[in-house]
N, C-alpha and C positions, 0 to 999 in steps of 0.2 A: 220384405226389406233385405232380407240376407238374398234370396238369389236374383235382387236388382243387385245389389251388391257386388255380386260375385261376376254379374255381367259388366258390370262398368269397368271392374279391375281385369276382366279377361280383354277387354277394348284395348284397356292403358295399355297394360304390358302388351300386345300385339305390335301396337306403332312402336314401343318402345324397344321391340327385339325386331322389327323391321327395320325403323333407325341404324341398331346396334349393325344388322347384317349388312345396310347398306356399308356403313362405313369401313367394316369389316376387307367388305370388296373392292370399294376405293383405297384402302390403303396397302391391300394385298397386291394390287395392280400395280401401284406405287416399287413395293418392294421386287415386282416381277421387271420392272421398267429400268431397276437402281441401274444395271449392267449396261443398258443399253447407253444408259446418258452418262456412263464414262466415271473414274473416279470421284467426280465433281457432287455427288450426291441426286437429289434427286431432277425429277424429269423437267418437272417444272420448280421454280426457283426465281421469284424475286427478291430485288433489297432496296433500300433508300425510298424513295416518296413514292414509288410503285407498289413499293410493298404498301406502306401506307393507303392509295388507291386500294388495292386488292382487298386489304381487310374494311373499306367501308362499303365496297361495291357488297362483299360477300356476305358482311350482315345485314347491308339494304335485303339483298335478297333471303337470307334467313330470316329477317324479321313477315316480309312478307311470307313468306310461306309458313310460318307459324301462323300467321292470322289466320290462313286457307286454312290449313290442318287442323285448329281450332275449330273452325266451323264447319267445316268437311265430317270430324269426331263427332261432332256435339249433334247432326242432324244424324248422321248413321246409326250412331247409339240409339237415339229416339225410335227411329227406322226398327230396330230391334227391342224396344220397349223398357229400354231404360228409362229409369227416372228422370225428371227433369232436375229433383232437387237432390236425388245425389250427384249428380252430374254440376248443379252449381256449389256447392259445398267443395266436389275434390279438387275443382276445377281453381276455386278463390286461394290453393299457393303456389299450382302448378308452373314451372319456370322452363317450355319447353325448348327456348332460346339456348338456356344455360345450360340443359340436359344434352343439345345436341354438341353445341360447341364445347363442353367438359368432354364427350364422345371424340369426338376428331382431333384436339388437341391431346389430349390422351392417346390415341393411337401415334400423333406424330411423337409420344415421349416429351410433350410439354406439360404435363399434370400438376406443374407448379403454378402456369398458367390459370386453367382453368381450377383448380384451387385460389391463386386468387380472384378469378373474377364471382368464385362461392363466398367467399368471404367481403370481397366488396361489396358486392349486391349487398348482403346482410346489413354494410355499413350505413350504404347508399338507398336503402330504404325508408330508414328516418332520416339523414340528414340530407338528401336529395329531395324523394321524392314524399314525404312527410313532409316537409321544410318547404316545399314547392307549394306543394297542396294546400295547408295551413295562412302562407303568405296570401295565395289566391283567392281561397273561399276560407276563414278566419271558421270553426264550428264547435258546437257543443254537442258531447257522444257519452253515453254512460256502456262504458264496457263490462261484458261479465268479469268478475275478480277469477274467476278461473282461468281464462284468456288472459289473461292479462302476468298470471302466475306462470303458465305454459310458457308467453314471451319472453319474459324478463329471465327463465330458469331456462332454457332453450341452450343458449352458446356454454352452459355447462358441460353440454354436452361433446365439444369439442376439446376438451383440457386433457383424456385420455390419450387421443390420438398426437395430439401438441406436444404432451408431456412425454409419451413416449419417442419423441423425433419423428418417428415414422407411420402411417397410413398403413397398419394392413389391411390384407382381405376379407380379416373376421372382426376387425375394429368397422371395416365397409359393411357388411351384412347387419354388422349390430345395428349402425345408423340409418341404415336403410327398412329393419322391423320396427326400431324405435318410430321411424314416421308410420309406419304403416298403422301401429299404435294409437299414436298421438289422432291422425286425423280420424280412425275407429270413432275414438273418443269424443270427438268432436260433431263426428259424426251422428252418434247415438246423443249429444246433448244437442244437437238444432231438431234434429223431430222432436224434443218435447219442454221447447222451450216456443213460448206466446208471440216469439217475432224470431226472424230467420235475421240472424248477423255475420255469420262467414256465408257469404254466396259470390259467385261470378259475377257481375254484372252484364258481365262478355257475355255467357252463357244467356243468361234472361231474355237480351236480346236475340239472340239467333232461337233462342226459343219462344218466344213473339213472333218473330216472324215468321215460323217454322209454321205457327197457328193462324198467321193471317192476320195478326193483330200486328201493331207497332209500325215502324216502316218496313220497306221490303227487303230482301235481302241476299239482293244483288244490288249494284248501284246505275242510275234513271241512264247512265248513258251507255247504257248495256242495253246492245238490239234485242228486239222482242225475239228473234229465231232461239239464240243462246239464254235467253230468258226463260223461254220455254223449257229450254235442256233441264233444267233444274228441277220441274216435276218430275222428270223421269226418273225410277228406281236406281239406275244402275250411276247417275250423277254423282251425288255424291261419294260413294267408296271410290270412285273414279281418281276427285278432288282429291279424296284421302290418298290416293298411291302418287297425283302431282306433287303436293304438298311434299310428301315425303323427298321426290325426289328434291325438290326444290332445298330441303334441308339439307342435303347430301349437299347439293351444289355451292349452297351460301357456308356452311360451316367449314368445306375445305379449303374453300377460298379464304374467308375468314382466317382459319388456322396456319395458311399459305403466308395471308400477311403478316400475322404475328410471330410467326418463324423468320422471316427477312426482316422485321423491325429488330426483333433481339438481335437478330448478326450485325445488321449495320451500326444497332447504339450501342451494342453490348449491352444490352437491358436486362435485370433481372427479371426472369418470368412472374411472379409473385407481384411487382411491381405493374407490370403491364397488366398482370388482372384486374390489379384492384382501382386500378384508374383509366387508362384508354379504354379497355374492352367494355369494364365498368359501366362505364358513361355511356357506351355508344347502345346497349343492351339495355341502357336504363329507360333509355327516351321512349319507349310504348307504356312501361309501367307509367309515367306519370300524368300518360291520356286518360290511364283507366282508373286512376285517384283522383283528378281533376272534376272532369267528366261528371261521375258518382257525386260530388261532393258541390258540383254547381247545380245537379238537379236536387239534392237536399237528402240523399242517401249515403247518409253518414257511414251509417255502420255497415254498408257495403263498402264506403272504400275503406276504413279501419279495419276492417277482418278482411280484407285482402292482402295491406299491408303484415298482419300479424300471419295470415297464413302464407306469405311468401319467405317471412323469416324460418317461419316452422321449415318451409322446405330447404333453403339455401345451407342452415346446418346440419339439415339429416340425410334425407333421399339426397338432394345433388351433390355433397362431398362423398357419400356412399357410393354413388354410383361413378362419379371418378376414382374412387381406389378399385374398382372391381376393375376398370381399366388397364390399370398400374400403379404401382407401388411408390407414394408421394413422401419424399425427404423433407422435412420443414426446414424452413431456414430462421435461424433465429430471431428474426425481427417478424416473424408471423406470432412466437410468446411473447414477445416480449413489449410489441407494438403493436398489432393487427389484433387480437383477441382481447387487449384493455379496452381498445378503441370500443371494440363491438360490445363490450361489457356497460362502456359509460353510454353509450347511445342509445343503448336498451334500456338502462336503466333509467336516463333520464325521460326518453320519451313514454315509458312504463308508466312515472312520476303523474307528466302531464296528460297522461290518460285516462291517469286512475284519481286523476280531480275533475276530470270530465268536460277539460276545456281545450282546445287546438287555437290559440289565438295566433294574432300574426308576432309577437313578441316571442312567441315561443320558435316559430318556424324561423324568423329572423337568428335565434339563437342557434337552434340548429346548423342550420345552412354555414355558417360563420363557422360553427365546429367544424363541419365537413369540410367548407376551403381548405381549413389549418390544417388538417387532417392531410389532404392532399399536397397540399403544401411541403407538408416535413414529408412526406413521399418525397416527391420530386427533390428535395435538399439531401436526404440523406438513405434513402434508397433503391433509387433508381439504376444506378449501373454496377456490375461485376467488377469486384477487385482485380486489380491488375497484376498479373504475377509476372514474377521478374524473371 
């Protein structure tokens, strides 16, 4: 177990300092390019409903390519003898959407940004896509009271860095071995617990198909030549170096837009996290709760949602301070961290009576609007200085 272990985490961290290097060199590029495009900043440079375009095209295409890179990872690691089931355990909080685009807005010096879209996600977890899922398939879950304690005590863990104004890089590395901890943890209690409750589902599937069971895993209108390509060895790590670029490609873009939306509205970064980018980043998670929850695999999609919180307050605000150094602005204590307090806690309530009816999700959903709502009324744009 330990040195499946230890191969799964040399996998992660490999894409993950691949990632880092890409963006590293895109935005080195950037800096080398500044001179050339004139006082004006940089090379490239949209605003107003282009920018808008820009950041949907550029998470269409992150989003896809997270899906590749997902299943590109999950079939190589096999390939190398990794587990399947530690592989679905690390996999049910892993958010490599938010990992890349926290990456590239962080290199552009938006880290307020991708802080808020760590802290949205966390919001928009139960009230989104909890509230979504519940509405649709209505279900009964009995969670371990330990999970359940980890959730609910989770965003404590953001009141150090809140409280002290500012993100640093060792407030970063703490949140960052604290996951590493926590899903340890986790880890060691699904091998010897009588039913597996945090898993991938994602994963389950490409490893079905990996074995020839379930459906197949390319899709039927994919010619039989390129079908073929897929037994070959050297395919998949192939997919895994597309994938990556493909992230490169959708995150800067992505980051591209959300840099011309703050100039043209004057938006605060914090705010654009926690709701445009938010939203737009949310829309896969709510396939992979849905999904789960209509074929009667409850507690696959509850411990995905509980293991996506786990990450959103640890590893991914961690790994955007490693970036640079995140100023909080005061309506992230004073309004963003209550929020995610009452939404944890109440969805913690309705988990730990072991019911998701649609009354509860209707409740939710209703907070999130208002949620969003006093966003848009009272935090959305930069004071005006005179």
């Amino acid at each position: 177990m330990i040195s499946v272990s230890r191969r799964v985490l040399v996998v992660l961290v490999g894409v993950l300092l691949l990632s880092a290097v890409g963006a590293g060199v895109v935005a080195a590029q950037e800096d080398d390019e500044t001179g050339e495009a004139g006082e004006d900043g940089e090379l490239l440079e949209v605003s107003g409903f282009a920018a808008v375009a820009t950041l949907l095209v550029g998470s269409l295409v992150l989003l896809a390519s997270i899906e590749l890179l997902i299943h590109a990872l999950i079939r190589t690691a096999l390939r190398f003898g990794v587990s399947a089931f530690v592989l679905a355990v690390v996999f049910s909080g892993w958010e490599f959407d938010n990992v890349a685009f926290g990456l590239f807005t962080g290199f552009a010096e938006m880290q307020n940004v991708a802080f808020g879209l760590a802290i949205g996600n966390a919001v928009s977890i139960f009230g989104m896509t909890l509230a979504l899922g519940a509405l649709a398939v209505p279900f009964v879950v009995d969670v371990p009271n330990d999970y359940l304690l980890l959730m609910i005590a989770s965003p404590v863990l953001l009141i150090p860095p809140l409280l002290s104004g500012t993100l640093t890089l060792a407030l970063s590395v703490m949140l960052i071995v604290v996951y590493v901890m926590i899903f340890g943890y986790i880890l060691w209690r699904e091998s010897r617990m009588d039913r597996t409750f945090m898993e991938s589902d994602e994963v389950k599937e490409v490893v079905a198909a990996a074995d020839g069971q379930g459906e197949a895993g390319v899709p039927s209108y994919v010619p039989d030549p390129l079908r073929r390509l897929t037994d070959l060895k050297w395919f998949w790590p192939a997919m895994l170096l597309v994938g990556i670029g493909g992230i490169v490609v959708g995150a800067e873009s992505a980051a591209t837009g959300v840099e011309g939306i703050q100039a043209t509205w004057n938006l605060t970064g914090t705010f654009i996290g926690v709701t445009l980018v938010t939203v737009l980043l949310t829309l896969d998670d709510l396939l992979l709760i849905v999904e789960p929850l209509r074929l009667g695999y409850y507690d696959v999609a509850v411990g995905g949602v509980i293991g996506s919180l786990l990450f959103f307050v640890t590893a991914n605000v961690g790994i955007i301070g490693l970036v640079g150094t995140i100023d909080f602005r005061w309506e992230t204590v004073f309004f963003h961290l209550p929020s995610l307090f009452v939404f944890t806690g109440l969805s913690g309530y309705f988990l730990w009576k072991g019911e998701m009816s649609r009354r509860h999700g209707a409740l939710l959903l209703g907070m999130y609007v208002l949620y969003l709502a006093i966003n848009v009324r009272f935090f959305a744009t930069l004071p005006v200085e005179g």
